[in-house]
C-alpha positions in Angstrom: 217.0 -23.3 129.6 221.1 -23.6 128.8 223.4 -24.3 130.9 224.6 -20.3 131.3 221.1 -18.9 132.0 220.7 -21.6 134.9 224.0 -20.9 136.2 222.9 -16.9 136.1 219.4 -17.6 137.9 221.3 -19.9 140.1 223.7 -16.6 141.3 221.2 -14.5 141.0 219.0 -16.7 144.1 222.7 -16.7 146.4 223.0 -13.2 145.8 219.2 -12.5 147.1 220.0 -15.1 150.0 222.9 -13.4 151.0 221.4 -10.2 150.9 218.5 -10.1 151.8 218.7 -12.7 155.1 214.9 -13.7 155.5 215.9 -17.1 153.6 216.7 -18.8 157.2 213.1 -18.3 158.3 211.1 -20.4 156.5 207.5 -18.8 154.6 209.4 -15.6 156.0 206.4 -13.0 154.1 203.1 -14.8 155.3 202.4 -13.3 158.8 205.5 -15.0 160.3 206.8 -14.3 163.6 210.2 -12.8 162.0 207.9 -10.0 159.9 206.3 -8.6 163.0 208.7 -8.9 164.9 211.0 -6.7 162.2 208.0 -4.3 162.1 208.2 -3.6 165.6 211.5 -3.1 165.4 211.4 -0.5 162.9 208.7 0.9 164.2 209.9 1.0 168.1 213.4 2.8 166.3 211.2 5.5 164.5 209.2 6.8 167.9 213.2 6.3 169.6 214.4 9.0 167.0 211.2 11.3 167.0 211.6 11.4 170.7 215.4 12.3 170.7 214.4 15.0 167.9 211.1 16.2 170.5 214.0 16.4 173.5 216.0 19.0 171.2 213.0 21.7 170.5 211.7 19.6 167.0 212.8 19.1 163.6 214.0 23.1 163.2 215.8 22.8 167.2 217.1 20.0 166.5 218.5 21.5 162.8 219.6 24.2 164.7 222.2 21.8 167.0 222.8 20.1 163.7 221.7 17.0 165.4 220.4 15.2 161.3 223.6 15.9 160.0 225.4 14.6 162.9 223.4 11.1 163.0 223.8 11.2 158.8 227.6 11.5 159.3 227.7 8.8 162.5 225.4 6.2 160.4 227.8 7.0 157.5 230.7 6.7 159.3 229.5 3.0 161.1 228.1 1.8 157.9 231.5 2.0 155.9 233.2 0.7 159.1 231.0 -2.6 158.5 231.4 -2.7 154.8 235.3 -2.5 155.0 235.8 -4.4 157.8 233.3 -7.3 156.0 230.6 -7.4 158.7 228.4 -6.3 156.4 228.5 -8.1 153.4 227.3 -6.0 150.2 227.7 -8.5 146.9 230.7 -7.1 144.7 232.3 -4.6 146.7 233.1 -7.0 149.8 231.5 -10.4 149.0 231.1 -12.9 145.6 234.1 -10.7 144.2 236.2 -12.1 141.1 238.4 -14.6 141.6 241.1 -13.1 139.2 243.5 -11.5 141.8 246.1 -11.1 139.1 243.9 -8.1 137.5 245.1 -4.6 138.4 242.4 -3.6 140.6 244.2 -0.4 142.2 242.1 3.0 141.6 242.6 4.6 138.9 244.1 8.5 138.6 241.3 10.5 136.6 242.3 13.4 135.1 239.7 16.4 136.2 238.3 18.6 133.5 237.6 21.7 133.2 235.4 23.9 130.8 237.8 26.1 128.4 236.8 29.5 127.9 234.8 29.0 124.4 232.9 26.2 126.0 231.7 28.6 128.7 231.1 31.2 126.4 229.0 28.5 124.6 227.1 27.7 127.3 226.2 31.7 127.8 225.2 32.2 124.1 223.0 28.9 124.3 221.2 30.4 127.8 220.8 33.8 126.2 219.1 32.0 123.0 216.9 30.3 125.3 215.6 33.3 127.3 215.1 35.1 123.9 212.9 31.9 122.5 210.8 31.4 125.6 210.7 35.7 126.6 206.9 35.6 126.0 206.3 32.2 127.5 208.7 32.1 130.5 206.8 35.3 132.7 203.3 33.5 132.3 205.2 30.4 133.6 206.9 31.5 136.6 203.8 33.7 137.6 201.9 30.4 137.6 204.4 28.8 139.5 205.0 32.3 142.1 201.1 31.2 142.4 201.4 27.2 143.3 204.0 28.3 145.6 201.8 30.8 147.5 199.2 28.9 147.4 201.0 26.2 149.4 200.2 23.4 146.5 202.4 20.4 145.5 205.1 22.4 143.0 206.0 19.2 141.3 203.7 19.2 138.2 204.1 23.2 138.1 208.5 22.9 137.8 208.0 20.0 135.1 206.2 23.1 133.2 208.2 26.0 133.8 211.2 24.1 133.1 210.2 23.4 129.8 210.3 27.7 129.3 212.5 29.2 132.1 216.1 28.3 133.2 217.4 27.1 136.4 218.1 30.4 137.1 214.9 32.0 136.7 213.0 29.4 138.9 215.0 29.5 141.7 214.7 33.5 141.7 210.9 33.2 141.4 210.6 30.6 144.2 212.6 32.6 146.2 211.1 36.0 146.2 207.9 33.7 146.8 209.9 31.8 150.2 213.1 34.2 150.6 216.7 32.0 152.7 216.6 29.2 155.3 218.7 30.8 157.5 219.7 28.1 161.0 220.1 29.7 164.2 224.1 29.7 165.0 
């Protein structure tokens, strides 16, 4: 091995130490006290949060008082908290950064883009060619995939098909006549 690729492997094992934190537990993956003890954990967290969703009416109650999105946003929130204020070390952004300070390192202004008008009619002319090249193929397609959807099967394989004959477009007006709107209770 050179010198550079031992160095690399070298920074590649502090970055998985720091990271990953089972390296102060010694044989940390073979039935260890600290493995079971993190599965409980986990585990004893999960039943926690499907009993605070059961105390708001379920998953579509509990959509209803937006209680997800406001657990998303308060995990989001406390996450970037720890990140900036270095309690949570995450390698490269807050941790192992370069040691070259003198680089400008201030955010950059990007200039936002837009599509001219002959680049959207572009895009129109290209969708209209590909209706017209797929018109015999894309109706079979979408009725096969109205059919998956109905019949309650996994859609996956079925999208990968139509896609390859019908445009965003189409799909999502087949899958919903097949399933209509969410609508949430306000």
């Amino acid at each position: 091995p050179t010198e550079e690729s031992v160095r690399r492997a070298m920074a590649i094992q502090l970055i998985i130490n720091k990271e990953f934190g089972l390296t102060f537990c010694e044989n940390s993956t073979q039935g260890s006290f600290l493995i079971e003890e993190l599965t409980d954990l986990v585990e004893e967290a999960v039943f926690q949060e499907f009993d605070r969703i059961s105390e708001r009416g379920g998953v579509l109650g509990a959509m209803e008082l937006q209680y997800q999105r406001g657990e998303i946003q308060n995990d989001s929130l406390k996450y970037e908290h720890l990140k900036h204020s270095g309690e949570l070390p995450v390698i490269g952004v807050n941790t192992f950064r370069p040691r070259d300070t003198t680089a400008d390192q201030t955010p950059r202004d990007i200039e936002l883009t837009r599509a001219s008008a002959s680049e959207k009619e572009s895009t129109i002319q290209r969708l209209g060619d590909f209706h017209n090249q797929h018109a015999e193929q894309a109706p079979q397609a979408l009725e096969r995939l109205r059919q998956v959807a109905l019949a309650g099967e996994n859609l996956f394989a079925e999208l990968l098909s139509a896609a390859r004959f019908c445009s965003l477009g189409q799909i999502t007006r087949a899958l919903y006549a097949v399933g209509g709107e969410y609508r949430r209770n306000l």
